[in-house]
C-alpha positions as CSV (number, residue, x, y, z in Angstrom):
1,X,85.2,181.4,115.7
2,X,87.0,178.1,115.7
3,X,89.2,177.6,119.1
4,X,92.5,177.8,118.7
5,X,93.8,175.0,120.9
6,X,92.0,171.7,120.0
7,X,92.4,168.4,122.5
8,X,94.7,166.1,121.5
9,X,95.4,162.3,122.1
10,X,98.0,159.9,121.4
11,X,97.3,157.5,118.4
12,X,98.5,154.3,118.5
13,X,98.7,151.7,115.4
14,X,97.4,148.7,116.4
15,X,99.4,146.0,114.6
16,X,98.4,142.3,115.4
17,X,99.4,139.8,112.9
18,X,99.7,136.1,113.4
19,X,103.1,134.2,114.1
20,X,104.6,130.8,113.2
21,X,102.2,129.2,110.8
22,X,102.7,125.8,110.1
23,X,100.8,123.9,107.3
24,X,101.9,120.2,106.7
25,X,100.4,118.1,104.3
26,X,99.4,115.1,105.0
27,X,97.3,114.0,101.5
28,X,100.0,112.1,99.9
29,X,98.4,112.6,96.7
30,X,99.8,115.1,93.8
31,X,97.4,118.2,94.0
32,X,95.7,117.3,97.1
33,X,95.8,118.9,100.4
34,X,94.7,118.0,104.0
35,X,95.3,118.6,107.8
36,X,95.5,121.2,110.3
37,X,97.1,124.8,110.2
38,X,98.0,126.2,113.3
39,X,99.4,129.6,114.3
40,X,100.2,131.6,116.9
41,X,98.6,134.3,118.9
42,X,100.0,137.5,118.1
43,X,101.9,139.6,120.5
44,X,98.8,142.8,120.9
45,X,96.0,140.6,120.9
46,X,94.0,143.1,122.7
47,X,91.5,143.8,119.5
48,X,91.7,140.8,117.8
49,X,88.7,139.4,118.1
50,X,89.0,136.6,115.3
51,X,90.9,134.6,112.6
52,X,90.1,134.2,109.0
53,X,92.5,131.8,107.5
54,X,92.8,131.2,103.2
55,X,94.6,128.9,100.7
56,X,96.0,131.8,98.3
57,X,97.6,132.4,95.1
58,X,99.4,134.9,96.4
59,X,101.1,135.8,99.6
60,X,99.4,139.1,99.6
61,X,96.1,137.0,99.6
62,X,95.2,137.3,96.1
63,X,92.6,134.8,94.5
64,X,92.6,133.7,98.0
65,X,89.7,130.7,99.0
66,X,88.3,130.7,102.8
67,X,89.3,127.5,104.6
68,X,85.8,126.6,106.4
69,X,84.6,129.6,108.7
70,X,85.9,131.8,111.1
71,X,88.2,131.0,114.2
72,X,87.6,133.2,117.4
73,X,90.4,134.5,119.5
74,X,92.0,131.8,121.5
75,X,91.5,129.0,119.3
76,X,94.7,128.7,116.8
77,X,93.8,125.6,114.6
78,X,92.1,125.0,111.4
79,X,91.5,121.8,109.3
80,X,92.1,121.5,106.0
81,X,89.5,118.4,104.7
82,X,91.9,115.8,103.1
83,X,91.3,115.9,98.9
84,X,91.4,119.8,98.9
85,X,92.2,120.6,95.9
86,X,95.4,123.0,95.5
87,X,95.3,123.7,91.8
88,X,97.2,127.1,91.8
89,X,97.2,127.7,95.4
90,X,100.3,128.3,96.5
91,X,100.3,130.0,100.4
92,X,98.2,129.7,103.6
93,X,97.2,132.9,104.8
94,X,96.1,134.3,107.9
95,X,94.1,137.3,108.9
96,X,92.8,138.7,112.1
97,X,90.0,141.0,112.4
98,X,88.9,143.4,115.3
99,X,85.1,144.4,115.6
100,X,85.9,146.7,113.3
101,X,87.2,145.2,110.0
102,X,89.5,142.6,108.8
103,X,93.1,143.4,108.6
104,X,94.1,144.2,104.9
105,X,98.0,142.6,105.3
106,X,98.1,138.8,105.9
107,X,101.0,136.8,107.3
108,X,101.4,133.8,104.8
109,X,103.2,130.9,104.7
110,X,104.5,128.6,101.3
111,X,102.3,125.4,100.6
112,X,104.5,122.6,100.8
113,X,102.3,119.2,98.6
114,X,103.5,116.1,99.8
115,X,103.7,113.4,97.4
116,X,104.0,109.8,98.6
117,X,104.4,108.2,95.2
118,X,106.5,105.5,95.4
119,X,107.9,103.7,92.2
120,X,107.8,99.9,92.3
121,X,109.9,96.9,90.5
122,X,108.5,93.4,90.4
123,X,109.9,90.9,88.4
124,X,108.4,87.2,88.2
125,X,110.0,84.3,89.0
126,X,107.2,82.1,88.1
127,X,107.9,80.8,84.7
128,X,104.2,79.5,84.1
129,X,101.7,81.6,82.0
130,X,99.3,83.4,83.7
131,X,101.1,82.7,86.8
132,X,103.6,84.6,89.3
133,X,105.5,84.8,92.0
134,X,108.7,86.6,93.3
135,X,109.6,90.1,95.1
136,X,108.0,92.9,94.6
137,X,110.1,96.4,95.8
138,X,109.7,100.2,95.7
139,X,111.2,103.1,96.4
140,X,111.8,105.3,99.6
141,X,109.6,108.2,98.3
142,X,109.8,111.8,98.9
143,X,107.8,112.4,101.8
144,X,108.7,109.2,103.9
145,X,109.0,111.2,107.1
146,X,105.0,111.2,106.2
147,X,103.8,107.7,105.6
148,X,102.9,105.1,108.3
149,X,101.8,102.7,106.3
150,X,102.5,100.7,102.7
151,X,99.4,98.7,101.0
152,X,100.3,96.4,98.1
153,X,97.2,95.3,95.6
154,X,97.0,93.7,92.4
155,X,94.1,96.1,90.0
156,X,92.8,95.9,86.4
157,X,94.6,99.2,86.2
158,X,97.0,101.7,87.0
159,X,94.4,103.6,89.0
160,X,93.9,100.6,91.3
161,X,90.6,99.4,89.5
162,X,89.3,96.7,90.9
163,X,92.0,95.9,93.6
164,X,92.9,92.8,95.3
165,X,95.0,93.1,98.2
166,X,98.4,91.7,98.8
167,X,98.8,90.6,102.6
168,X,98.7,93.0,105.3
169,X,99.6,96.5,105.1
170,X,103.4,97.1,105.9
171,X,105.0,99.6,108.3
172,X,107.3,102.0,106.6
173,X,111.1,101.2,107.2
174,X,109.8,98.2,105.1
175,X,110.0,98.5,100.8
176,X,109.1,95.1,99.7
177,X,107.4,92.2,100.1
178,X,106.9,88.3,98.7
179,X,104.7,86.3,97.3
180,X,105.0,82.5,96.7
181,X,105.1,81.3,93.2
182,X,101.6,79.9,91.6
183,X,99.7,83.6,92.2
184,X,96.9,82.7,89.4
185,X,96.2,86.2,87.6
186,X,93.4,86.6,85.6
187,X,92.8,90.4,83.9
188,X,94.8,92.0,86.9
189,X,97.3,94.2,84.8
190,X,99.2,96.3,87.1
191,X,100.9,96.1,90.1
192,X,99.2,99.7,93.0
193,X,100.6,100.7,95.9
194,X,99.3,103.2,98.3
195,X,101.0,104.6,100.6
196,X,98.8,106.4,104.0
197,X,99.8,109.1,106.5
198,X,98.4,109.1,110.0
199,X,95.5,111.3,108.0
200,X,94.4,109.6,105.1
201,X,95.3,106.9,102.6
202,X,96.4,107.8,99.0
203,X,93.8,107.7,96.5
204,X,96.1,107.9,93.3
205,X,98.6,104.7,93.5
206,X,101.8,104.0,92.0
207,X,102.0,101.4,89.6
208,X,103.6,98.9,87.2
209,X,102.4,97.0,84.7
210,X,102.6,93.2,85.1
211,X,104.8,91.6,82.7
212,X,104.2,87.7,83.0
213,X,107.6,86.1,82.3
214,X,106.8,82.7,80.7
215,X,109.7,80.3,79.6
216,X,108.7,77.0,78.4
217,X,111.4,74.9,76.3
218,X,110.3,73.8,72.7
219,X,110.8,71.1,70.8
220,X,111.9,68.7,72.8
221,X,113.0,65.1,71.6
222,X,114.3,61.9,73.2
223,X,115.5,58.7,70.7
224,X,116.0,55.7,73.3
225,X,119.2,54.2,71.8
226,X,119.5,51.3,74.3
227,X,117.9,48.4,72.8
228,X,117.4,46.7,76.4
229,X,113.6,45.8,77.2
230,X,112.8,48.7,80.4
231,X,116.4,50.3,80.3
232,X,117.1,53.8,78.4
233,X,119.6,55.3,76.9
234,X,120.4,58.2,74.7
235,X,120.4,62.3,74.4
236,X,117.7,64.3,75.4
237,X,117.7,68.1,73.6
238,X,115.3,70.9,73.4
239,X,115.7,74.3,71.9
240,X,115.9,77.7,74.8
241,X,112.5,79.5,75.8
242,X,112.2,82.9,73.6
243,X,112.7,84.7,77.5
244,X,115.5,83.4,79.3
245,X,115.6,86.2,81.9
246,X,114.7,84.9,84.5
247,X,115.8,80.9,83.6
């Protein structure tokens, strides 16, 4: 027969999720993710034996991707390779395991993409075709608290093909810079800037398109009405330039 007073234990649920994850982007581009997440050990640590961190869909972890491999138990970073795509990633979650099995519940935190686009107004001074000169200027972006550094290039295009750089980079607190008049432009089209984080530089610019301001005067005529031998006299005219804008 079966005995009639069985031994008996306490159970106790072990519950050991992760605290205070913090993910900040530092890829300025749009889409693109990069840098280290870091959490915190959790208060019953005793049979956690490791850390499997994912970019998810979900904050339940669904159509989760594993960021690199593994962490063991006192290490509490992971790094995220800069240019990771995001796509339709939208959490970072973070699972600890025992030697027994992974934990089924995450603790997930919102992915937060940091743009530093920055949107840019140049208009030239230098009156000469295929020549120009003046200020160029952009806008604070979003994530300004993020970028160290501006970089200012004339391209062939608005992705920055074939770039020539415009002086030295410039710190942020600083949103424009000058150039002397006389710049000779050949098939440079657009105007890139790139802004970089203490990670990475941006590989998507803003851009404008270069609109060379000529204004030449037409048709201009002078009739020398003094009759004197090396003396001159009389009204010079000329008709406006077509683009006065900047005149």
């Amino acid at each position: 027969a079966e005995r009639t007073t069985p031994v008996a234990i306490p159970v106790s649920d072990t519950f050991s999720p992760v605290s205070d994850v913090v993910f900040i982007d530092r890829d300025l581009d749009v889409d693109d993710l990069g840098d280290n997440i870091t959490w915190s050990t959790p208060e019953d640590y005793g049979q956690v034996t490791h850390y499997f961190i994912y970019l998810a869909e979900e904050a339940s972890g669904a159509g989760r991707s594993q960021v690199s491999d593994e962490r063991a138990l006192g290490t509490n970073v992971i790094f995220v390779d800069p240019e990771t795509t995001m796509g339709n990633l939208s959490f970072v979650t973070v699972y600890t395991r025992s030697s027994l099995c992974e934990a089924t519940t995450p603790v997930a935190e919102p992915i937060n993409d940091t743009l530093g686009v920055v949107n840019i107004t140049f208009y030239d001074h230098d009156l000469d075709p295929h020549q120009l000169g003046g200020n160029i200027t952009w806008t604070v972006p979003d994530s300004v608290d993020l970028v160290t550094f501006y970089f200012v290039y004339f391209a062939t295009s608005e992705a920055g093909a074939d770039r020539s750089q415009l002086g030295e980079e410039l710190v942020d607190g600083v949103y424009d810079t000058f150039f002397e008049p006389e710049y000779y432009f050949d098939n440079q089209t657009h105007v890139v800037i790139y802004t970089k984080s203490t990670l990475v530089e941006q590989t998507t610019p803003g851009f404008l398109l270069i609109d060379d301001i000529v204004s030449s005067i037409n048709d201009l005529v002078f009739i020398d009405k003094d009759l004197d031998e090396l003396e001159l006299g009389g009204t010079i005219e000329w008709r406006q330039p077509f683009d006065v804008s900047q005149v």
